[in-house]
N, C-alpha and C positions, 0 to 999 in steps of 0.2 A: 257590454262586452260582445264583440263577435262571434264568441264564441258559445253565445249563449244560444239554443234553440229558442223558435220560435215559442210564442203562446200556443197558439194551437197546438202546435207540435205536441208540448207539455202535457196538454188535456188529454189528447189522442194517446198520449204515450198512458198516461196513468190510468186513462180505460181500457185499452189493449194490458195489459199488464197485471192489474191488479189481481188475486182470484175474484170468482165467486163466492160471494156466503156458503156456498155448500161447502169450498176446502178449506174453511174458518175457523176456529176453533179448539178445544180442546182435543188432542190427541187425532188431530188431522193435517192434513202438510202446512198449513199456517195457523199457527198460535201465535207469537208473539210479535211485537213490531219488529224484532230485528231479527226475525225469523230470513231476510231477505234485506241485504243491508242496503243494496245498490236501488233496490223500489223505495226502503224511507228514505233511501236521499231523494228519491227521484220527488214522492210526495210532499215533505217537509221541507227540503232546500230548495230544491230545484223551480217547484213550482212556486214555493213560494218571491222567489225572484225572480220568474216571471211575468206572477201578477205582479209585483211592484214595479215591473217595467209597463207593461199595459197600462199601470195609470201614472206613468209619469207625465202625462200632458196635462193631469187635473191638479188644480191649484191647495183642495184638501189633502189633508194627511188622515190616511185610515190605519186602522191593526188589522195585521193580516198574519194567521197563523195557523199553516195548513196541516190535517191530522190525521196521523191513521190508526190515532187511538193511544192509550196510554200504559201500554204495558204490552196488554190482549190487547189481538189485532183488532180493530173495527170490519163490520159487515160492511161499511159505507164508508170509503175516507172522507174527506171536503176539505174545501178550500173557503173560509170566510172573510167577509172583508166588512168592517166594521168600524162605525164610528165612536170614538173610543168615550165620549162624554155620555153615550148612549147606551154600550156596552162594551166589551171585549172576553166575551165568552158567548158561546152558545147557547147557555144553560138560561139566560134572562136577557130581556128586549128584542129589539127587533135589528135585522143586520138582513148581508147580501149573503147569497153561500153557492157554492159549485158542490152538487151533488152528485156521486158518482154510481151510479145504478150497472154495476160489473156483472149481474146474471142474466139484464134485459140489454147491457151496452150502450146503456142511455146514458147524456150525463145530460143534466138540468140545473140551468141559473135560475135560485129563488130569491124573491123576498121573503124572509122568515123567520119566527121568533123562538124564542127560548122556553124551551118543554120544562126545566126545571122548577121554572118560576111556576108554570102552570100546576105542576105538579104539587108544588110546595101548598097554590092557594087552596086546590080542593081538598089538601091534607087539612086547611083549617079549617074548610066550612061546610066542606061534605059536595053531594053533586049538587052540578054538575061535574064530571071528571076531567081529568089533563084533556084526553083527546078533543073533546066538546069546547074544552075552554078556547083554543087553540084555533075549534075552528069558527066559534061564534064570532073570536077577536078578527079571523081572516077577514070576514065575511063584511063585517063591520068597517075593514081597516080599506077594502075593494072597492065603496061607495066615497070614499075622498078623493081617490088617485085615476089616471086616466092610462089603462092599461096601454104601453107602449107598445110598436112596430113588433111584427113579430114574435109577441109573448100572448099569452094565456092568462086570461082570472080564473085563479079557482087551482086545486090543490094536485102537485106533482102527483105521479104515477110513480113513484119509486115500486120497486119490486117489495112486497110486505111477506111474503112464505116464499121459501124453495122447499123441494123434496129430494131428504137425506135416506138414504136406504129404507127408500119407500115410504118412510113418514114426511108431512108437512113439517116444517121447523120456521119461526118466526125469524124476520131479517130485525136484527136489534136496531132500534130509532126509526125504523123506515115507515112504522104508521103514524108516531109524531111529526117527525119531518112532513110528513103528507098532509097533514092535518093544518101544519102552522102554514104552510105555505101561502103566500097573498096573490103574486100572478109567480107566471113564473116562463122559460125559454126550454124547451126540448132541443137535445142534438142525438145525433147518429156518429157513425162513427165516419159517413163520408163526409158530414157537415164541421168534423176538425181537422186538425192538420195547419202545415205550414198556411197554405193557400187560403186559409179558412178567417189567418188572426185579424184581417181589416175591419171583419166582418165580427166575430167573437169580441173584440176590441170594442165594436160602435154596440154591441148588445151589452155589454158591463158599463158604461156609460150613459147607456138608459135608464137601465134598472136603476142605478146609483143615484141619478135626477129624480125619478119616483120616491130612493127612500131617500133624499133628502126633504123634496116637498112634503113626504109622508109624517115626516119629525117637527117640519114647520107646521103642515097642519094641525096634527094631535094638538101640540104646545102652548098654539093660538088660542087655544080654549079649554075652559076660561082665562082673562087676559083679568085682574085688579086692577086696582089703582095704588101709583104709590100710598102705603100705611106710614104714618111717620113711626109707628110700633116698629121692635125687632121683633123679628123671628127666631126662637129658639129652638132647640131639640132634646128632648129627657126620655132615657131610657127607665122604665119600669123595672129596669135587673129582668131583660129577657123576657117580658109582660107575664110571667107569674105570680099565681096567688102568693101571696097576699098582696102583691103592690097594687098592680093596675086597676083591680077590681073594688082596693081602699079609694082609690083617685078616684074613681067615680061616685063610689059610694058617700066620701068627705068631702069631694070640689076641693079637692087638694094635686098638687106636684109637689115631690119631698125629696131628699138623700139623706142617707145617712150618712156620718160623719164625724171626727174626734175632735176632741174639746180645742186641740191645737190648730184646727185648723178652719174655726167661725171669727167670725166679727163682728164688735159689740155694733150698736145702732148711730152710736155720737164718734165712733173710730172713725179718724182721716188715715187714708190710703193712697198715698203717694201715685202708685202703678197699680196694675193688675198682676197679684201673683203667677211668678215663671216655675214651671214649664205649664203650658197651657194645658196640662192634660192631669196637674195633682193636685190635691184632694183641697187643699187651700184654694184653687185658683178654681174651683167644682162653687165650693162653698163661697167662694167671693161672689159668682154669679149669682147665684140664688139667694144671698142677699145685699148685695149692693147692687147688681146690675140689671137684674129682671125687677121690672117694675109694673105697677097698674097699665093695665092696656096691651101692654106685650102679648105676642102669641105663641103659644106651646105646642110643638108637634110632641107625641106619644109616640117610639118606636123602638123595637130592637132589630138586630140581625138573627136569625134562626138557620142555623147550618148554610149559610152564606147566601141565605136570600133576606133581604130586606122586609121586615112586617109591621106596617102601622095598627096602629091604636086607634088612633082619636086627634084629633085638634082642639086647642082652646084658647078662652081670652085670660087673661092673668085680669081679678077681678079685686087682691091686694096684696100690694109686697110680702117678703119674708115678715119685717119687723110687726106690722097692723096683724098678719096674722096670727103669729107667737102669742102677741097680748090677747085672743079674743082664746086662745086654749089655755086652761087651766093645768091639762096635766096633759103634758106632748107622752107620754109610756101610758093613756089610756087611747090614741088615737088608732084604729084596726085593732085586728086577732091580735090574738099574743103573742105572733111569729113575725109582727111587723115593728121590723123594730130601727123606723128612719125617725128622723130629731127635728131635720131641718124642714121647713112645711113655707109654700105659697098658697094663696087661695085662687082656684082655677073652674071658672067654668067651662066644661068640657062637653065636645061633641066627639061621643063614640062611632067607631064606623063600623066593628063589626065584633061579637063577644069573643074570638081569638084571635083580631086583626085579619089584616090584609096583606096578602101579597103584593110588593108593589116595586115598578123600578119608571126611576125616571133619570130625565137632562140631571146630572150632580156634578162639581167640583170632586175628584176622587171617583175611589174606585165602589163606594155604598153609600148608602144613605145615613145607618145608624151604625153605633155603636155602644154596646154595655155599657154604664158606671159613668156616663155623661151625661156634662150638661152643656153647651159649646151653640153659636150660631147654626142654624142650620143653613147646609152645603147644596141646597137647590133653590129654585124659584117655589114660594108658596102656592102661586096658581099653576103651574105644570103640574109639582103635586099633587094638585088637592083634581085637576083633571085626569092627573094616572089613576088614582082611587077611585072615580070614582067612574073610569071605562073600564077596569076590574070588576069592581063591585056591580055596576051593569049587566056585566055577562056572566057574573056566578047569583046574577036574580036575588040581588042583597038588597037592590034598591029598583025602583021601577024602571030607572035611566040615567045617564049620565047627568041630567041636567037635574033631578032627582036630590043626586046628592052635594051636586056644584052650589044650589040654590039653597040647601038645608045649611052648609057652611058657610055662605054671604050671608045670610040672614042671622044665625047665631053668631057669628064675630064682626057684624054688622059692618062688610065690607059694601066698597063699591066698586061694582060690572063693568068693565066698558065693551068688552068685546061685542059683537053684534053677529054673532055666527061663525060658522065655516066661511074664512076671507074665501075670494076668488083665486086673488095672487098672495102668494106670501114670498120674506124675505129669503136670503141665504143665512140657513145658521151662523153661528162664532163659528170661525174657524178652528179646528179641533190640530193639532200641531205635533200631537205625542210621536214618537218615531218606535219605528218598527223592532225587534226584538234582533239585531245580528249582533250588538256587543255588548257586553255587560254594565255601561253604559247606558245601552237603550233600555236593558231591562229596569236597571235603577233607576232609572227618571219614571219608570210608570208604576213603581213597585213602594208600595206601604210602610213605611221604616216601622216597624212592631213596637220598636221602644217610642222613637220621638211620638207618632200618632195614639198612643193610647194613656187612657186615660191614668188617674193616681189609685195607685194599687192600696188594699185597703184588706185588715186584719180576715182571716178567712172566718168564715162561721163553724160551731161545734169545735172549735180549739179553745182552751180556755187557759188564759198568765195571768199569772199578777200584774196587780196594777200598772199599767205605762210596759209592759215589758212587750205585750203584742205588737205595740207601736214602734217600738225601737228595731225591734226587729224586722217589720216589714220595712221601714224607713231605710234601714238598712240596705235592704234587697232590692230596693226600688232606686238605691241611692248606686251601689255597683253596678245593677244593669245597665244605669243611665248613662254612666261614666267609663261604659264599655269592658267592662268585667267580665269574666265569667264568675258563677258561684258557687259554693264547696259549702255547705250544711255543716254543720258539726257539731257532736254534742253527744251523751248517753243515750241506750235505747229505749225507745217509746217516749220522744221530747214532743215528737210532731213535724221531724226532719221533713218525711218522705211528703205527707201533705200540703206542706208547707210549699216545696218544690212542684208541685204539682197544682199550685194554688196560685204559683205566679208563673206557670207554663200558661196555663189557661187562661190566666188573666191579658199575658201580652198578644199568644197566639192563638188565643183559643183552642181548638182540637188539635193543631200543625205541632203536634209534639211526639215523640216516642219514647215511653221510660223502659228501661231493663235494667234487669239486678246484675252487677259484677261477679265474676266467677274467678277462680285462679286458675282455670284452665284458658283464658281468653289469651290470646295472640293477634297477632296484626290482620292474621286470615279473619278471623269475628269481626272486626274492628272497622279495619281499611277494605278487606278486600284481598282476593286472588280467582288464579284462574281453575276454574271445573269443567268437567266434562260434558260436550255437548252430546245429545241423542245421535250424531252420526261422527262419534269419537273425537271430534275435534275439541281444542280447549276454548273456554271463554272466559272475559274476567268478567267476577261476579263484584259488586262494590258492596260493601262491611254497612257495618250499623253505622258508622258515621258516614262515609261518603252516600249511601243513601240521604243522607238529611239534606244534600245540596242540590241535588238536580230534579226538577217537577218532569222529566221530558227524557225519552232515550236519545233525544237531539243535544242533550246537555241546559236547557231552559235553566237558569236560577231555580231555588227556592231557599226559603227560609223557613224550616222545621227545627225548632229545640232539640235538645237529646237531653234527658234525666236518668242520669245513672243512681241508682241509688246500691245504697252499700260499696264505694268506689274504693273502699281499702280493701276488701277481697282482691281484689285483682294487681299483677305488677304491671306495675303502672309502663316500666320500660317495654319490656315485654309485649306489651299488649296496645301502646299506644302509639310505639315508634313512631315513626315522622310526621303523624300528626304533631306532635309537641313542638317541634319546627313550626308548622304550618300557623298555628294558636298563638304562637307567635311576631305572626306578622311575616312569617317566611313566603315564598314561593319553593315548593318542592316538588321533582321528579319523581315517581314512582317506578320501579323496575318492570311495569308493569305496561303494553299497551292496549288498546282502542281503536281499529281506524289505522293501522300502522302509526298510533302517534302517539308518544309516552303521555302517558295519567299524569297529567298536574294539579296539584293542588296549590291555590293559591289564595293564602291569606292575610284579608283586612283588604279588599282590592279597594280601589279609589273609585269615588262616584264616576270619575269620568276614564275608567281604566277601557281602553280599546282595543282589547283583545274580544274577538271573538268568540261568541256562545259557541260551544262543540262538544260532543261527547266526552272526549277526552282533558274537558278545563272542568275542574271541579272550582267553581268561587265559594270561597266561606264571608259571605255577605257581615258588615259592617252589626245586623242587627242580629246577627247569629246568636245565640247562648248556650252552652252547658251546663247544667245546673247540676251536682254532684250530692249526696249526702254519706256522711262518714264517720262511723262512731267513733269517738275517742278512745275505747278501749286499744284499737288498735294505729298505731299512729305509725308504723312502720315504712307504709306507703308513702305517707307524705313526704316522710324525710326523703325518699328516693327523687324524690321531684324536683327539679332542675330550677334555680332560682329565676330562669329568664321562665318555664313556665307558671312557675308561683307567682310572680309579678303579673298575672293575664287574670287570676283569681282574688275573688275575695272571700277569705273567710269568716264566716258568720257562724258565731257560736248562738244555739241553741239548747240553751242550760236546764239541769232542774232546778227549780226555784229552791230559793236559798234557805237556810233551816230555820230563819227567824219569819220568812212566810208562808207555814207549812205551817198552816192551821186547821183546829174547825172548820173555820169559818170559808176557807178555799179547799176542803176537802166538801162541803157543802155544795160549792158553787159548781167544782164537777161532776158532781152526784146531782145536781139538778138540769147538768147539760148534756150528762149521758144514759139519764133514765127517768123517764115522765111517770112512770108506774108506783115505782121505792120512795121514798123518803126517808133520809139519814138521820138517826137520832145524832144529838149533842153529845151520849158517850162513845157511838161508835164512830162517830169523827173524829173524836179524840183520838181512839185507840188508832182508826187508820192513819191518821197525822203524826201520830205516836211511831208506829210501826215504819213508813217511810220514812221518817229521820234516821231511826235506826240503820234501816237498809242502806241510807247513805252512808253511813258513816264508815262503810266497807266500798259499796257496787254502787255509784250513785245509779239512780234510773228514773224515765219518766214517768210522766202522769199516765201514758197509755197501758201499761204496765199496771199501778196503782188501779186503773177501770176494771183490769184484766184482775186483778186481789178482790176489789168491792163485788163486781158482775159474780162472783164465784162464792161472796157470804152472802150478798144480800136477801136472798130470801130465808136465811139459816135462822131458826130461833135463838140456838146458840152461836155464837160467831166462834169459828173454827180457821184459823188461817193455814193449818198444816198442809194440804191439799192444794192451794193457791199459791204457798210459798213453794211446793216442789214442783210445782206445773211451768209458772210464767216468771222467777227468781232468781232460784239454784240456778237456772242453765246459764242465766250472765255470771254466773260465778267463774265460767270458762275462760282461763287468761290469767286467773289472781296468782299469785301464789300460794303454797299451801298455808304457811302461815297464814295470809289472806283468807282465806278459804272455812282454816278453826276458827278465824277472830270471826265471820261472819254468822257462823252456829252459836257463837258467844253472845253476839251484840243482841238474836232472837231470843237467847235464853235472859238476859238481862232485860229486854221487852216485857216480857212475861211477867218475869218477878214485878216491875214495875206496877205493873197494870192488878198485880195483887191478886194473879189467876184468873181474875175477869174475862178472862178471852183463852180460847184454847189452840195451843200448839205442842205438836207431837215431836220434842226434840229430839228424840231416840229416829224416828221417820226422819228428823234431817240428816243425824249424822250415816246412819243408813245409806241416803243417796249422797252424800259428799264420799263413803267410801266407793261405794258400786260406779258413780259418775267420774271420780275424778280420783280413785285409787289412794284418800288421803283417811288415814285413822283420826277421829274426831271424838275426845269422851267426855265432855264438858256436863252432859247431863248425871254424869257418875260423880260430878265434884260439890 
């Protein structure tokens, strides 16, 4: 566009402009990014379509998304430009970045890598620390590449303290940034400007050449030879005890698994079970498709950096291994509790892994509760490991540990060193972040990419009922549902929901309880008052969940409402139910002079523009609701085109024919390692919640909350446990309701032939004082 300023101009503008660190901050003239709305446009839009004009002469596609922070303003904007197989965050690998040093008026083009990652490795293996790591990798990364025209080896001079009313105060990132930097370009402020871009232009084109040959290099080594093996990848459940540490200990990879979802040894299998990510098509792999010779990478993700394990050779299928265990419930602790087993000779890399990022298909390496080809070259990885593990002094040298894994999975070498020349990478093609569009083509779908969701632990059903249940919930998400819990209280609603947030999003979730005071303001959003009286609009619990950016960026965050019949549903959710719908909606509300839209179910290829004011409710979105049945009043408010968007899943108490000993047993063994139930006081509690049904049904959590409260009693006393965590669901019955429930305990009682003690005068007591009803069943 003509109308666009120059590059230079842009740079000069955002160093001239910016504050200082010292006016940063909390309760000083810049706090937030949009403390100054005309500088984040200037930072995030503006610049960033000027670097995209600067490199439209190169034939690569990079991510470029420039930032002045994510809420709170940053001390340092930047501008990064990154190759997106390599990364597209700051936080991990290596990238280009414009540094903005606003209290010395420097700005500085670096090579530079990712503090977070660094961060993450000496979180697991102790020092050396982030800074060190960062710079030993610079240091290291300086002897491949041949510092270009005009730049510097060796680490920016970012400004690291200013002095705030007379104390030093640290500038946030600026001794990381210093630390990672490989070579890097100083300017002034007379070396930007219009006159400056020819010149600014041919130094980002440097740099860029360096880190591409920098990616070529690392990669080159080590180089294998084709394996006619695959490569696989099996998370450990997060590399916590008990798994990973059984896997080394057995020469075993394992998952656990339900009966529906193995296959015998002589079964013919047409295909490979669909969706590539449930629990059949887990279990298909491990055993029909890993075989003798295959190789296992060990790995999970830990708060969104990649951590290896181990590599290994597969030493015998699923089937040879089964036969040589006699009892698969003696193999680990007693808390291990996987079914399916290969036999794997494993090479460990570090006792709580490693920090590691490399070349990948996607946006990570691992993920939980898989088992799936793995999505990189084996020699790139097994080279990022082991320049990690290098410079945290895990192994003597990279070649240390290159040599320790050709030799255990007895590969063969070809590469012959650091080549002279290397090629040009794949060309990386991802597009840049301006419509929603671009975001979706580089963004994770939650549901299609993960794995098959699977019964939670410490919830205990009868037979087949955890199974239906999660089948269910895996089976609505997938088919684009939202999900609505339902059922008595203490079923295991809210866990449940919370059990398949984490599962698809991991942490990207927010649960809150419903209120009957909620309105659209809680909800959607309105405008408050700013510090110099002006209004502003604030966005609700849900429009939070859509935007990662005050730019308006995508994201995809869950919301878990639990207890969602408190609330009127009209009242409080207004045009979202539109939106949930599949609507596009206006809000009365603007942004930017430009009304709040919400629009939802957008199309992968919808070309509308990322902007503050487009809220998208992405395709993999979900709310997950839970809802007692006692009060069902809400739902009926619910408009049938939004019930149509939901699926209800009931969540029952088990039925009065399996309400036994033997399952008041099995919960008494999965919620206290200390007690042990005799066979008559199972009874009587199995005895006791039929009864209780036969007025209030209610869960098992409830039933924990009656046993946790006799259990240590020599004589069992239920009177104290029934007015504690009971009576109060009795709120809603009817009065008649209410007597017959005093009735059904006193008939308890008799039953049990006074064996157990309950104070029936103490219930009707609190049925009068609670609920204003006369009760005299024990006079009769």
């Amino acid at each position: 566009m003509t109308d666009e300023p120059a590059f230079g101009t842009v740079l000069r503008q955002i160093l001239e402009q910016y504050p200082s660190p010292k006016y940063v901050g909390k309760g000083r003239e810049y706090k937030t990014v949009n403390t100054d709305e005309a500088l984040h446009n200037l930072v995030t839009v503006t610049a960033r379509s000027a670097t995209e004009s600067a490199l439209s002469n190169r034939e690569e596609s990079f991510h470029i998304r420039p930032s002045m922070g994510q809420g709170d303003m940053s001390d340092i904007p930047y501008i990064p430009v990154q190759i997106s197989r390599e990364t597209e965050t700051t936080q991990k690998g290596i990238y280009v970045v414009y540094l903005f040093d606003t209290d010395a008026q420097r700005l500085y083009l670096s090579l530079n890598q990712g503090a977070t990652e660094a961060q993450r490795a000496a979180g697991l293996a102790g020092p050396p620390y982030s800074t060190e790591i960062l710079t030993r990798h610079a240091a290291s990364y300086r002897s491949l590449v041949e510092c270009p025209d005009r730049f510097t080896d060796g680490s920016t001079q970012l400004t690291e303290t200013v002095t705030v009313d007379g104390e030093e105060e640290a500038v946030n990132r600026a001794e990381k940034y210093n630390a990672g930097s490989i070579v890097y370009r100083e300017y002034d402020l007379d070396e930007l400007g219009e006159d400056a871009t020819d010149t600014l232009i041919q130094d980002l084109d440097a740099l860029l050449d360096v880190y591409e040959e920098l990616l070529d290099i690392l990669y080159a080594v080590p180089e294998f030879k084709d394996d006619d093996a695959t490569v696989w990848k099996i998370s450990p459940e997060g590399g916590d005890d008990p798994y990973w540490a059984t896997w080394q200990t057995e020469g075993i990879a394992s998952i656990g698994y339900s009966k529906e979802a193995t296959f015998k040894e002589d079964e013919q299998v047409d295909s490979p079970p669909e969706p590539h990510n449930s629990p059949e098509r887990m279990a298909y792999n491990i055993q029909k498709e890993i075989t003798a010779g295959d190789i296992v990478v060990a790995g999970a993700p830990k708060t969104k950096i990649d951590v290896a394990f181990g590599v290994g050779r597969v030493t015998e299928g699923h089937y040879d291994t089964m036969a040589e265990i006699d009892d698969p419930s003696e193999v680990g602790p007693a808390d291990f509790d996987h079914d399916l087993f290969i036999s794997v000779d494993w090479h460990a890399f570090a006792d709580d892994g490693v920090a590691v990022n490399c070349l990948k298909d996607g946006k990570k390496l691992f993920h939980n509760w898989t088992v799936e080809t793995f999505n990189a070259r084996l020699d790139h990885f097994v080279g990022a490991v082991a320049r990690r593990m290098a410079v945290q002094e895990l192994v003597d040298n990279e070649e240390t540990l290159i040599d320790q894994v050709v030799t255990h999975l007895d590969l063969e070498r070809i590469d012959t060193g650091r080549p002279l020349q290397t090629t040009t990478p794949e060309n990386e093609t991802k597009q840049n972040l301006e419509t929603y569009a671009d975001w979706w083509a580089q963004h994770e779908d939650a549901i299609a990419s993960a794995e098959g969701l699977e019964s939670p632990e410490h919830l205990i059903f009868p037979d087949g009922v955890d199974t239906e249940i999660i089948s269910r919930i895996a089976s609505a998400l997938a088919n684009g549902k939202h999900v609505i819990l339902t059922g008595p209280p203490g079923t295991g609603k809210t866990k449940l929901a919370r059990h398949a947030a984490e599962h698809y999003i991991g942490n990207a979730y927010e649960m809150v309880t419903a209120t009957a005071d909620w309105s659209t303001f809680d909800t959607i959003g309105g405008f408050r008052p700013r510090s110099d009286r002006q209004l502003q609009f604030h966005s609700g619990m849900f429009l939070d969940r859509f935007q990662a950016t005050e730019s308006g960026i995508p994201q995809t965050e869950w919301l878990i409402i639990d207890e969602l019949n408190r609330a009127d549903i009209d009242k409080a959710f207004g045009s979202l139910l539109s939106a949930l719908t599949g609507e596009t909606i206006r809000l009365p509300f603007e942004v930017d002079d430009e009304p709040i839209t919400l629009i939802g179910d957008p199309a992968p290829d919808d070309a509308r523009a990322v902007a503050s004011h487009r809220y998208f409710i992405p395709s993999d979105w979900r709310l997950i609701g839970t809802m007692n049945t006692y009060d069902k009043t809400s739902l009926y408010q619910l408009s049938y085109a939004f019930m149509r968007r939901f699926a209800f899943i009931p969540v029952s108490v088990p039925d009065a024919t399996s309400i036994d000993d033997d399952l008041i047993k099995a919960y008494a063994a999965a919620w206290f390692d200390d007690v042990l139930i005799d066979d008559s006081t199972a009874e009587h509690v199995a005895a006791l919640w039929t009864h209780i049904n036969e007025v209030r049904p209610i869960g098992p959590a409830i039933v924990r909350d009656i046993w946790a409260e006799v259990r240590t009693d020599t004589v069992i006393d239920f009177t104290d446990a029934l007015i504690m965590y009971v009576m109060p669901q009795l709120e809603g019955l009817s009065k008649a309701e209410q007597r017959e429930f005093v009735a059904e305990i006193q008939q308890f009682t008799k039953q049990t032939e006074n064996s157990v003690t309950i104070d029936i005068e103490a219930l009707e007591d609190f049925v009068f004082e609670y609920f204003n009803v006369e009760v005299s069943v024990s006079s009769s």
